[in-house]
C-alpha positions as CSV (number, residue, x, y, z in Angstrom):
1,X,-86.7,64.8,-12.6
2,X,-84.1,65.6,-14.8
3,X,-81.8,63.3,-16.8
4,X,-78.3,64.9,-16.9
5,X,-75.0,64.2,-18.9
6,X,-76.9,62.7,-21.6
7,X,-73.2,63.0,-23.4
8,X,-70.2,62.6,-20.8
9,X,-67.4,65.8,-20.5
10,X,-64.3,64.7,-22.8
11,X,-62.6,63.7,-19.8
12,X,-65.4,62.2,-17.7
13,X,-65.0,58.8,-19.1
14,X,-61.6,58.3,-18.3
15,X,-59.5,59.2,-15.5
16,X,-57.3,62.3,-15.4
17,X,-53.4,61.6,-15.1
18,X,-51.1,62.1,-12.0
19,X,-50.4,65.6,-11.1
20,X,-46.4,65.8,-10.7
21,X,-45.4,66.0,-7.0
22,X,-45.3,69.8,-5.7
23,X,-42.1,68.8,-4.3
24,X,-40.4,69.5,-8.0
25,X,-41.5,72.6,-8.1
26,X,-40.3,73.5,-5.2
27,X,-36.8,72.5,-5.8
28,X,-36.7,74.4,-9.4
29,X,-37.9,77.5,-7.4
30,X,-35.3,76.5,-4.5
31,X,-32.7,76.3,-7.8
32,X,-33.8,79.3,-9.8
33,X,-32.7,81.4,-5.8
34,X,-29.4,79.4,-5.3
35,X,-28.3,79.6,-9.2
36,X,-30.0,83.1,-10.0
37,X,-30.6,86.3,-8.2
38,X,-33.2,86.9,-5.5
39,X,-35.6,88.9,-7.9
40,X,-35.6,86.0,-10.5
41,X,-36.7,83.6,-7.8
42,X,-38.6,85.5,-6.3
43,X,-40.8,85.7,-9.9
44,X,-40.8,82.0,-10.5
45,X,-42.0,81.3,-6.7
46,X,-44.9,84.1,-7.7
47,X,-45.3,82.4,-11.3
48,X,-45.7,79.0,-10.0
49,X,-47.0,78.8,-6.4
50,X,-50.2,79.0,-7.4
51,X,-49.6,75.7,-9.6
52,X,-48.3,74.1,-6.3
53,X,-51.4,75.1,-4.4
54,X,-54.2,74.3,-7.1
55,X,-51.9,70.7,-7.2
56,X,-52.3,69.8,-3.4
57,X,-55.9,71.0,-3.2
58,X,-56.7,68.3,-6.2
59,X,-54.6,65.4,-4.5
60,X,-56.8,65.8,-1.6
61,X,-59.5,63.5,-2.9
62,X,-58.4,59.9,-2.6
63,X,-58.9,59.0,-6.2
64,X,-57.3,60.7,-9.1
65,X,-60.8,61.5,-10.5
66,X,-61.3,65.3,-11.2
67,X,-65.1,64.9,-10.3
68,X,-64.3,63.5,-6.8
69,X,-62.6,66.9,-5.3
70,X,-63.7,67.7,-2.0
71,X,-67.0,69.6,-1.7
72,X,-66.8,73.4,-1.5
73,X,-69.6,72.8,1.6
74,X,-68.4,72.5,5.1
75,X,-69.7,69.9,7.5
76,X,-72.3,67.2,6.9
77,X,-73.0,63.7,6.8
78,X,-70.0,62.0,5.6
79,X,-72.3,59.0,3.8
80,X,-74.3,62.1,1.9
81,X,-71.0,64.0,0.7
82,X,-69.4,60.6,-0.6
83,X,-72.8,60.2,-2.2
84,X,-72.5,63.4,-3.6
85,X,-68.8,63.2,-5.1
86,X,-69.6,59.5,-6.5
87,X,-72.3,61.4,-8.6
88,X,-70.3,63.7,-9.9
89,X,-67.3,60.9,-10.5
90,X,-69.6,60.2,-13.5
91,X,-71.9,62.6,-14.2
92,X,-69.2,65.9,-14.1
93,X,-65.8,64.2,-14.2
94,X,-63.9,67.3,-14.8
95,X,-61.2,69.7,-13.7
96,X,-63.8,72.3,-12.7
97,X,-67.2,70.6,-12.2
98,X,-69.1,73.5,-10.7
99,X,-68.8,75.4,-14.0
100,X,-69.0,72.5,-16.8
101,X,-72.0,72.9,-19.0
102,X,-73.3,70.1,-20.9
103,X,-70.9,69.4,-24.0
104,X,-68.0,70.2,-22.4
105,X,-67.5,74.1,-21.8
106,X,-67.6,76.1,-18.6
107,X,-69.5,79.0,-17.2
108,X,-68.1,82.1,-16.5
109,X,-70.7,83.7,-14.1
110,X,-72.1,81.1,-12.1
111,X,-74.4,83.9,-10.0
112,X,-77.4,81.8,-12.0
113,X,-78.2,78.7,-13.7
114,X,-76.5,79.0,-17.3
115,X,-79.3,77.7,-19.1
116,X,-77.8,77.0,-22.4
117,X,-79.3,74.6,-24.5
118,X,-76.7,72.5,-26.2
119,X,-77.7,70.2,-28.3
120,X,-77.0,65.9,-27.8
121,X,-75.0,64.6,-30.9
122,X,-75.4,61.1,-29.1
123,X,-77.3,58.5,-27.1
124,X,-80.8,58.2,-27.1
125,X,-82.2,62.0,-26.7
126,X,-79.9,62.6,-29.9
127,X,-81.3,65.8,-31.7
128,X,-82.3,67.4,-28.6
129,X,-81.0,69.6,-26.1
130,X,-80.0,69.3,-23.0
131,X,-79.6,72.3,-20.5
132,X,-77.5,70.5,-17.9
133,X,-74.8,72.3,-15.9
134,X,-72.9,72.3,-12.9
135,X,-71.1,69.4,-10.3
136,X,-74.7,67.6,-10.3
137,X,-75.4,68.1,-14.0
138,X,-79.1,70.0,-13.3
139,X,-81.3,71.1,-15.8
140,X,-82.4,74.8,-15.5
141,X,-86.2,73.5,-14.8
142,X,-84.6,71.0,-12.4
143,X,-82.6,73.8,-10.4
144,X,-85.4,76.3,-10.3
145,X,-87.9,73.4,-8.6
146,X,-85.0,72.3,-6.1
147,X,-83.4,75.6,-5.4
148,X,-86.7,77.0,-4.5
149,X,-87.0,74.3,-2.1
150,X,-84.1,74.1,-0.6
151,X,-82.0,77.0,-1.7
152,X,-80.5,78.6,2.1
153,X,-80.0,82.2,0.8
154,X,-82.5,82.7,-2.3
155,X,-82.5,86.5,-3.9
156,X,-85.3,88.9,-3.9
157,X,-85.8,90.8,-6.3
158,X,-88.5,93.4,-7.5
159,X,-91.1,90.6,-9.8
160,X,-88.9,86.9,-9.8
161,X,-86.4,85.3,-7.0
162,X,-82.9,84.8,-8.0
163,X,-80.9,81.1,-6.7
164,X,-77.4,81.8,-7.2
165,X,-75.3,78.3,-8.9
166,X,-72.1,79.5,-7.0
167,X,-70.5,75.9,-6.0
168,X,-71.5,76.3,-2.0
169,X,-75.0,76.4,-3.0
170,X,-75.2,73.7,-5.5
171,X,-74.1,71.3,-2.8
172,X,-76.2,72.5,-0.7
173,X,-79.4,72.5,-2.5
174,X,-78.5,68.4,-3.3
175,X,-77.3,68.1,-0.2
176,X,-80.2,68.7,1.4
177,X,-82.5,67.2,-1.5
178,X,-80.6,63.7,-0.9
179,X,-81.3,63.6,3.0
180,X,-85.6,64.3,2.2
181,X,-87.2,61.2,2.6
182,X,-90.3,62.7,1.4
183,X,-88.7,63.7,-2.3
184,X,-87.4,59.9,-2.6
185,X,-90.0,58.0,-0.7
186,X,-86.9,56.7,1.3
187,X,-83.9,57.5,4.2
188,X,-80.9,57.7,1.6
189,X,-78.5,58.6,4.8
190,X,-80.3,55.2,6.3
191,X,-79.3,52.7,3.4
192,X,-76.1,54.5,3.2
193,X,-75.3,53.4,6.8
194,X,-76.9,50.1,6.2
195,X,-74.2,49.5,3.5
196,X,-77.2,49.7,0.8
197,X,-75.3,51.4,-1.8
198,X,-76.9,49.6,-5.0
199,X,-80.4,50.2,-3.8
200,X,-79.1,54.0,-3.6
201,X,-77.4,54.0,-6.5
202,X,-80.4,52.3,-8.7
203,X,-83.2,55.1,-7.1
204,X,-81.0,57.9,-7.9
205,X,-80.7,56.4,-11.9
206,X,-83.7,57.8,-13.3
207,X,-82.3,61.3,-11.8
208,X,-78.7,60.8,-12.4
209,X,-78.9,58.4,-15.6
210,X,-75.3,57.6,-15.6
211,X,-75.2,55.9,-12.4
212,X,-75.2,52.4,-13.3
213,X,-79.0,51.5,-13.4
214,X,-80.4,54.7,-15.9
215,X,-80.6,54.9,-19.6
216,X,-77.0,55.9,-20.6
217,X,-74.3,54.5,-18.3
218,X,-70.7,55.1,-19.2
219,X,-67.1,54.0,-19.0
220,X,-67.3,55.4,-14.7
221,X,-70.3,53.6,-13.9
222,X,-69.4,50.2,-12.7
223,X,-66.3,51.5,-10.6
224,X,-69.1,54.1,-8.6
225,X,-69.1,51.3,-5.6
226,X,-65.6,51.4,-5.1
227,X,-65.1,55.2,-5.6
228,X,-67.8,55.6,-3.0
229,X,-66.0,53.7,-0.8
230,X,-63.0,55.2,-0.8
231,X,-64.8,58.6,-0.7
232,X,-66.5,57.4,2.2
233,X,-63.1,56.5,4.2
234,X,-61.8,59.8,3.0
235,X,-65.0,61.7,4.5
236,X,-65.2,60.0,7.9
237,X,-61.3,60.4,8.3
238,X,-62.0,64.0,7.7
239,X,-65.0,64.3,10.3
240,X,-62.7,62.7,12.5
């Protein structure tokens, strides 16, 4: 078991603001074409599309929590991936949470577990490390164990495998860790559907300690049963 985000992201205690309406932009680009010449608006529509696109991905999620963006995994139980995005409301609450490391930076190759050490300023592991990374905060020894069980496309090579941390695979190897009765002792997608969210969320504390019921909660925990909720609406109306 691991015990991630023993120190939350700078912005995972607090919500992230509004992003302005991509509407805006689109008038200053439909501004800079009418007032300027084609070339010159044809640079700011290349300068600032992307802006308008990274904008309406993020809006997708029916909170305006950085941690709840959609999955990069397709398909699935709806009650698991809300699951999944409620964690990382707390644990990962960050514009990218598939790269965060522990303390606040990000990863820039992600073909791996980072497994950097930083040490805890705070909290009640203060003065030791913590190797926690990604959307699910795992620790290296953590991702080894669970990759190598569930892991869909590990990597040969010549003496050790390699279990690549790109975003897809980290939510599948939770993904599928959460749905094994045997690893919890009980059906997590079962209590889901039963409306048994606090029994969930209290199992999953001494994994995930910020979840409401571990050993270092934080400013997101007590909202977790309403984000999940709304996660959950957001999830079925997209399984349709």
């Amino acid at each position: 078991m691991f015990e991630p985000s023993y120190q939350q992201m700078p912005s995972g205690s607090s919500p992230q603001g509004n992003f302005p309406p991509p509407k805006s932009l689109l008038d200053s680009i439909l501004s800079h074409l009418l007032m300027g010449s084609a070339v010159s608006g044809l640079m700011f529509f290349l300068l600032v599309w992307p802006s308008v696109k990274e904008q309406q991905t993020q809006r997708k999620s029916s909170t305006n929590l950085p941690g709840t963006v959609p999955l990069v995994m397709k398909g699935g139980d709806p009650h698991i991936r809300a699951l999944m995005r409620t964690i990382s409301a707390s644990e990962s609450n960050v514009s990218q949470p598939y790269a965060v490391i522990y303390g606040g930076e990000y990863a820039s190759n992600l073909s791996r577990h980072p497994e950097r050490c930083v040490t805890i300023v705070s909290g009640p592991n203060k003065g030791n490390c913590s190797t926690a990374a990604g959307r699910y905060q795992m620790l290296n020894k953590t991702w080894k164990e669970k990759a190598h069980r569930y892991h869909p496309n590990p990597e040969q090579l010549i003496f050790w495998t390699n279990y690549s941390f790109e975003a897809e695979y980290q939510d599948a190897v939770v993904y599928a860790w959460l749905k094994d009765r045997q690893a919890w002792g009980a059906d997590i997608p079962k209590m889901l559907k039963q409306g048994k969210l606090e029994q969930v969320l209290r199992l999953l504390s001494s994994t995930w300690t910020s979840l409401g019921y571990g050993i270092e909660t934080n400013s997101m925990s007590r909202h977790l049963p309403k984000i999940y909720q709304q996660l959950l609406r957001e999830e079925l109306e997209a399984a349709g």
